[in-house]
C-alpha positions as protocol buffer text, in pm:
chain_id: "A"
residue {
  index: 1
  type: UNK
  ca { x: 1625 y: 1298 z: 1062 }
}
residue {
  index: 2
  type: UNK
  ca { x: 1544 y: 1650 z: 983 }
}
residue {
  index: 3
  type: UNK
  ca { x: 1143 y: 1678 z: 820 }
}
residue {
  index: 4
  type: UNK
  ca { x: 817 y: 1695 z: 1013 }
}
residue {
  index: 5
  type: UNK
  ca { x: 701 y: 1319 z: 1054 }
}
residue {
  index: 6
  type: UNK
  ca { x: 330 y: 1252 z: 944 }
}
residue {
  index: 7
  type: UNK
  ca { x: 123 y: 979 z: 849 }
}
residue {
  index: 8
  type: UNK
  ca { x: 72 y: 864 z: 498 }
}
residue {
  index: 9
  type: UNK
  ca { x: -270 y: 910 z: 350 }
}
residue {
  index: 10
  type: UNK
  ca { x: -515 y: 668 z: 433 }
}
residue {
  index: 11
  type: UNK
  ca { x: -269 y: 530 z: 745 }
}
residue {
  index: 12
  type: UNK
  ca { x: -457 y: 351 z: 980 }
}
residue {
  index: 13
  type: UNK
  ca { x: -157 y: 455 z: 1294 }
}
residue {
  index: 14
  type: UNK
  ca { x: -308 y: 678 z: 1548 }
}
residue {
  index: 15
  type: UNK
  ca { x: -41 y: 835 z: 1708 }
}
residue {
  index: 16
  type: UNK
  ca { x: 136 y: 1168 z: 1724 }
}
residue {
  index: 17
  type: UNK
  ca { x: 365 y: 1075 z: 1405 }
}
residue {
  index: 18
  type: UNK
  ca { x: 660 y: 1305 z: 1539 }
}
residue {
  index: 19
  type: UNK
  ca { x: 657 y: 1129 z: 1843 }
}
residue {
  index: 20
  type: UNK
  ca { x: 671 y: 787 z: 1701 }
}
residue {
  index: 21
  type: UNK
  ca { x: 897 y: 918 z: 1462 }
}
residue {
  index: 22
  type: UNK
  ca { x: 1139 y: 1043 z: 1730 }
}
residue {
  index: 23
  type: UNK
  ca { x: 1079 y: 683 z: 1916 }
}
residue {
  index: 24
  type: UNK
  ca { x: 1201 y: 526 z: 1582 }
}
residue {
  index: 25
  type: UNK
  ca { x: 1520 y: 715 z: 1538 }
}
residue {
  index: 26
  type: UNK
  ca { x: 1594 y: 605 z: 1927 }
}
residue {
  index: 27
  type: UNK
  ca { x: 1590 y: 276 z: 1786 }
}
residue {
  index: 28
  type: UNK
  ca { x: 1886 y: 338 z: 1571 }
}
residue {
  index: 29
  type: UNK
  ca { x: 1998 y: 363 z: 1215 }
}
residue {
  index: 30
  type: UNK
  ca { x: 1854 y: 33 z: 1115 }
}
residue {
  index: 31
  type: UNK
  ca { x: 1564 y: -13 z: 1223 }
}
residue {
  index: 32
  type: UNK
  ca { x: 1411 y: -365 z: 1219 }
}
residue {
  index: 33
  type: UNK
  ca { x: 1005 y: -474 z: 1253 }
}
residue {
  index: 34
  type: UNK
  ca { x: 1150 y: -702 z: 1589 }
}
residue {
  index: 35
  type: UNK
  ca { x: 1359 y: -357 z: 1736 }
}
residue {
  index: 36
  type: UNK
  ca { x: 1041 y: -162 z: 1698 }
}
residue {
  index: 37
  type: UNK
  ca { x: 796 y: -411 z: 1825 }
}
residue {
  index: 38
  type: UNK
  ca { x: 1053 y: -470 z: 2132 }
}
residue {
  index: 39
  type: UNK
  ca { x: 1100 y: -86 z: 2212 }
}
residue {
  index: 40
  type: UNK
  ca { x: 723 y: -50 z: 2247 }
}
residue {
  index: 41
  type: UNK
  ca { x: 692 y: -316 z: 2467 }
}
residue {
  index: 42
  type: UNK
  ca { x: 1004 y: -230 z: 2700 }
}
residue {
  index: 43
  type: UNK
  ca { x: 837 y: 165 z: 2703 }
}
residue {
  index: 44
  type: UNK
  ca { x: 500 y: 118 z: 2761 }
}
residue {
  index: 45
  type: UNK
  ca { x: 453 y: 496 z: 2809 }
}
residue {
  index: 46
  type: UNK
  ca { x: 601 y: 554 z: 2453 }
}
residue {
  index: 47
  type: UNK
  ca { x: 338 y: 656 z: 2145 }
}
residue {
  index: 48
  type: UNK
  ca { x: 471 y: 302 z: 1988 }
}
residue {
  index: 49
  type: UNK
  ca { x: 321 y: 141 z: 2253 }
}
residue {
  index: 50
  type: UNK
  ca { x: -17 y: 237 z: 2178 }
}
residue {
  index: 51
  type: UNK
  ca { x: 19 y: 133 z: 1789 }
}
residue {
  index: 52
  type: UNK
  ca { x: 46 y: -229 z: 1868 }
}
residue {
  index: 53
  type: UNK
  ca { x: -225 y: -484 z: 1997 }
}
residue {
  index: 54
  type: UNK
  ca { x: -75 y: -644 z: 2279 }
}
residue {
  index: 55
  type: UNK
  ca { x: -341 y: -864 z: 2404 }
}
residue {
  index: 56
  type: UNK
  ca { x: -206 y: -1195 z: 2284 }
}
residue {
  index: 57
  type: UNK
  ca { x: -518 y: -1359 z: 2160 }
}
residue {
  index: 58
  type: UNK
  ca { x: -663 y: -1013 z: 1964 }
}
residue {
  index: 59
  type: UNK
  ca { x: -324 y: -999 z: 1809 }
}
residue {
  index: 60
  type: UNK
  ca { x: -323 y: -1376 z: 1659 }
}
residue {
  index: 61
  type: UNK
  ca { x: -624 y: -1282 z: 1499 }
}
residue {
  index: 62
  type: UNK
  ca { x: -476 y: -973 z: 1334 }
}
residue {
  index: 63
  type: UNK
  ca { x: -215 y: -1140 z: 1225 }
}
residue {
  index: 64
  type: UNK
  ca { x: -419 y: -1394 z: 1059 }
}
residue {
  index: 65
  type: UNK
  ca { x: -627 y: -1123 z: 873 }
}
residue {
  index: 66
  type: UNK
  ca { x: -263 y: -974 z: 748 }
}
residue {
  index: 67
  type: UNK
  ca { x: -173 y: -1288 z: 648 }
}
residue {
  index: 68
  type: UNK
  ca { x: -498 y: -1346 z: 445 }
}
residue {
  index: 69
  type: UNK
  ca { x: -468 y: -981 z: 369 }
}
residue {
  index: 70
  type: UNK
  ca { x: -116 y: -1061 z: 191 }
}
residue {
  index: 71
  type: UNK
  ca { x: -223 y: -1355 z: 22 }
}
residue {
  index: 72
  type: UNK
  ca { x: -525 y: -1236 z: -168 }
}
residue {
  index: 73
  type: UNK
  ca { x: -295 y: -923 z: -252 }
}
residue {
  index: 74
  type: UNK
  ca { x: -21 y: -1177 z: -390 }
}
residue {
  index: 75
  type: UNK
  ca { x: -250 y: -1461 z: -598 }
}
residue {
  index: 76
  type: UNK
  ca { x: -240 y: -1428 z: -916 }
}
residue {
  index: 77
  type: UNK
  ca { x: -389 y: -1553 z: -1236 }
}
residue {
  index: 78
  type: UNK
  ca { x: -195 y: -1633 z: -1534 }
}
residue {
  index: 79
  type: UNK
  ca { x: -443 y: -1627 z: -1887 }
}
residue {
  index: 80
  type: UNK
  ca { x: -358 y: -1622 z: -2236 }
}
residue {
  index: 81
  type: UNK
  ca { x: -504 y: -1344 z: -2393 }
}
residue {
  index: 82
  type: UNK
  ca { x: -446 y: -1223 z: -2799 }
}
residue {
  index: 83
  type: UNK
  ca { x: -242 y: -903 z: -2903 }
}
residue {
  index: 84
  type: UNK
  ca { x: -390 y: -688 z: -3092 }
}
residue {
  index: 85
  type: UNK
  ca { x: -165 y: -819 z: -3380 }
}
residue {
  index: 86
  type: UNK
  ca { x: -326 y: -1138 z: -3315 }
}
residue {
  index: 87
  type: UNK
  ca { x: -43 y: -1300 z: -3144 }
}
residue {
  index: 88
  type: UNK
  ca { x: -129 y: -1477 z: -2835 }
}
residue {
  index: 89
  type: UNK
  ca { x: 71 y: -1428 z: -2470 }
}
residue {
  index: 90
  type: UNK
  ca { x: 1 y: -1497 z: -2138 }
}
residue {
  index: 91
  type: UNK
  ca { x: -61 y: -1189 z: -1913 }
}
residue {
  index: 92
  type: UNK
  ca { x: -58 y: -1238 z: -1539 }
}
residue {
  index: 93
  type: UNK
  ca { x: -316 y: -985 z: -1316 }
}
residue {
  index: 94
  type: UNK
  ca { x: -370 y: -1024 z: -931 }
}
residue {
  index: 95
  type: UNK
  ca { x: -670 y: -1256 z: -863 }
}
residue {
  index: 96
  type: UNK
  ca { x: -869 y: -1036 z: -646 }
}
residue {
  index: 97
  type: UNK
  ca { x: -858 y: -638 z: -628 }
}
residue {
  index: 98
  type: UNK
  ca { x: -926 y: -472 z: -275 }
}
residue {
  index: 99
  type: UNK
  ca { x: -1245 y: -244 z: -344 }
}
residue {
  index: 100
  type: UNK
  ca { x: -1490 y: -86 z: -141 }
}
residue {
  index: 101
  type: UNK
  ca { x: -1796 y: -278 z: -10 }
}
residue {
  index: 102
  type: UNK
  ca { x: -2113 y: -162 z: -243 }
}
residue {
  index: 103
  type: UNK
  ca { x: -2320 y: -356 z: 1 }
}
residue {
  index: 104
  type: UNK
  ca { x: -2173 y: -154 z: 285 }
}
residue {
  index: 105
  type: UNK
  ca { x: -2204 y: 275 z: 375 }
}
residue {
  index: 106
  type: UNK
  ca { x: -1939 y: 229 z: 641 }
}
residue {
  index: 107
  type: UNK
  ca { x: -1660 y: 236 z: 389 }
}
residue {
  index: 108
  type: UNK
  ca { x: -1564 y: -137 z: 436 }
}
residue {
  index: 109
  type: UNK
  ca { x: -1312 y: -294 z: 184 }
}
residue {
  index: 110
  type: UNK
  ca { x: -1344 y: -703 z: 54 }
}
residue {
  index: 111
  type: UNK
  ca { x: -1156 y: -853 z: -225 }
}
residue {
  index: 112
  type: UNK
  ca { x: -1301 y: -951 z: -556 }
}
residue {
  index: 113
  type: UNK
  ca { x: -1247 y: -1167 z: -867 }
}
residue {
  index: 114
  type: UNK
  ca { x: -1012 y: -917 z: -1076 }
}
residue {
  index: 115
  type: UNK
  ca { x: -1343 y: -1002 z: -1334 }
}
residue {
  index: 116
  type: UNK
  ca { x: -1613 y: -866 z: -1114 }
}
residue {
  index: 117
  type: UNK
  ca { x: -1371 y: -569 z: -1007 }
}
residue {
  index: 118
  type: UNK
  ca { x: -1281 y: -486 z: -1400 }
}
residue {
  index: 119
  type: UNK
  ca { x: -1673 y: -536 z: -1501 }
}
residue {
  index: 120
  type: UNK
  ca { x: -1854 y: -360 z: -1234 }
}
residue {
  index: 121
  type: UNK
  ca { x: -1866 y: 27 z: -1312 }
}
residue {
  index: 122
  type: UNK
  ca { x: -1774 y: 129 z: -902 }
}
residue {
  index: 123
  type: UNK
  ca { x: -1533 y: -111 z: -890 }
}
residue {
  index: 124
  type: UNK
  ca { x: -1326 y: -7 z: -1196 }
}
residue {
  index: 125
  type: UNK
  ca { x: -1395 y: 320 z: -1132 }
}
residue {
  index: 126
  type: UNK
  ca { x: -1216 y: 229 z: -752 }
}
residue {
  index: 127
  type: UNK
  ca { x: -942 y: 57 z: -901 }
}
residue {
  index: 128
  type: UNK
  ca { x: -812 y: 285 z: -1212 }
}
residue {
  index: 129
  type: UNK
  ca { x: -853 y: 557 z: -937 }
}
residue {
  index: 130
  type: UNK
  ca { x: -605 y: 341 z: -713 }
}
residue {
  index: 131
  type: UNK
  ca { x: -347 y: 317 z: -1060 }
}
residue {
  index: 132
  type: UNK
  ca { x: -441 y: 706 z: -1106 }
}
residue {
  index: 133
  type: UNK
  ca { x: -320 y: 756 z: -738 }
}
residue {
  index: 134
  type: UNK
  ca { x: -38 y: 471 z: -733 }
}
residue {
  index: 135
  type: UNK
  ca { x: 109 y: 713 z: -1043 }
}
residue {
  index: 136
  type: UNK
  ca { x: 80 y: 1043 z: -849 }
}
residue {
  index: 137
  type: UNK
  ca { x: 239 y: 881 z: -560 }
}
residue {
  index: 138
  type: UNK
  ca { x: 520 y: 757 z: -782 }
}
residue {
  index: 139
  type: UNK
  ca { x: 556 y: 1130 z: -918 }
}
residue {
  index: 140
  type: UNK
  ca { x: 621 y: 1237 z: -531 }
}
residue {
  index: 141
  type: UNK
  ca { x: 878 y: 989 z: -503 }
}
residue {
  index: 142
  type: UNK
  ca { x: 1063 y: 1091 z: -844 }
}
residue {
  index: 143
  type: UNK
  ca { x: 1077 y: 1420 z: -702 }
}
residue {
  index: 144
  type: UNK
  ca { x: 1200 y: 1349 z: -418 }
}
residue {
  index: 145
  type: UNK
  ca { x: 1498 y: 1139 z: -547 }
}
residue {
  index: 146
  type: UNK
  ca { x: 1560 y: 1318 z: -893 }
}
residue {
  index: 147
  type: UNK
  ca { x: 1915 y: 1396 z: -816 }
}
residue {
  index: 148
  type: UNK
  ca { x: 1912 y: 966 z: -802 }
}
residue {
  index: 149
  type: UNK
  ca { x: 1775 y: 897 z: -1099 }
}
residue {
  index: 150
  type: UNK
  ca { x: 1993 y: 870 z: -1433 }
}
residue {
  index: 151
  type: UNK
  ca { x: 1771 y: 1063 z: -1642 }
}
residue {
  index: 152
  type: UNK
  ca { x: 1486 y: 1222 z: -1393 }
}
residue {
  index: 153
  type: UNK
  ca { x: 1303 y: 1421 z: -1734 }
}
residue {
  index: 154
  type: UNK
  ca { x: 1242 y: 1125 z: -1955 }
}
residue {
  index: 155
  type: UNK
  ca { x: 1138 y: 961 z: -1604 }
}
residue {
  index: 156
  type: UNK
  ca { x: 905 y: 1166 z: -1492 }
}
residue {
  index: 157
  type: UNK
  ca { x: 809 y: 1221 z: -1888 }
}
residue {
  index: 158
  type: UNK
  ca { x: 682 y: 878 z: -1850 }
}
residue {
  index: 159
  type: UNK
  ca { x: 491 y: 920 z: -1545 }
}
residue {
  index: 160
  type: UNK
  ca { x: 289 y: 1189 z: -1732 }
}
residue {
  index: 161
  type: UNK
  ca { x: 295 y: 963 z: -1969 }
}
residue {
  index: 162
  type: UNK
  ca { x: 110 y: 726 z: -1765 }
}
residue {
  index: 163
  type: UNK
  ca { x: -149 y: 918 z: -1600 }
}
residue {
  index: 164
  type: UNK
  ca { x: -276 y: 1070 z: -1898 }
}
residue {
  index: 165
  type: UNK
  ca { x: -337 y: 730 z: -2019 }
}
residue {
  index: 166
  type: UNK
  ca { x: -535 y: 635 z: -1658 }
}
């Protein structure tokens, strides 16, 4: 792949991203979660290696806390709420938002009701920046596939669109 490899804002990897991104393109065209986990562990001197937790009972643990991770980030709640013409409908919003820890200086993240996280001035304020910054993100991506897109103006129109309204 031609490009400098980096990590994405906010990435919790640690290692030299060119290097891991070198490892991955060893790997092959199509690379799988299994193909990468099983090239780090074959090359233990690799900078894949090092992303992974390979004691066995640490790891269980981790995987439990992405597993509760991915189900607070996919329960929803479905209400009925009224239109401003009145009508009703039923809107569904995630349950919980991820927000940072007011109880906490270390930076910490927990999950909230989507109430408390809509009501409480830091934790709006952390969430509509998250939509502010899911938008931008978007914009990056639009760019970078605009020859893709059927009509890459009125897209990214509505992007702008968007964040003005954030």
């Amino acid at each position: 792949m031609k490009g400098v490899y980096s990590w994405k804002t906010g990435s919790h990897c640690k290692g030299d991203a060119t290097k891991v991104g070198a490892e991955l393109e060893e790997i092959g065209e199509q690379v799988t979660p299994e193909a990468v986990v099983a090239f780090a562990a074959k090359h233990k001197k690799s900078e894949l290696h090092g992303e992974f937790e390979w004691d066995n009972e640490t790891a269980g643990h981790l995987h439990r806390l992405n597993q509760a991770r991915h189900l607070l980030s996919c329960i929803v709640i479905e209400r009925e709420v009224k239109t401003p013409k009145g009508k009703k409908e039923v809107v569904i919003t995630r349950a919980f938002e991820n927000v940072k820890d007011l109880n906490n200086e270390d930076g910490k993240r927990v999950y909230v009701p989507i109430d408390v996280a809509l009501t409480v001035p830091e934790h709006r304020d952390f969430v509509i920046s998250g939509i502010f910054k899911a938008i931008q993100d978007l914009q990056d991506k639009a760019r970078a596939y605009d020859s893709y897109l059927k009509n890459p103006v009125k897209f990214n129109s509505g992007l702008n669109t968007a964040l003005k309204a954030v």
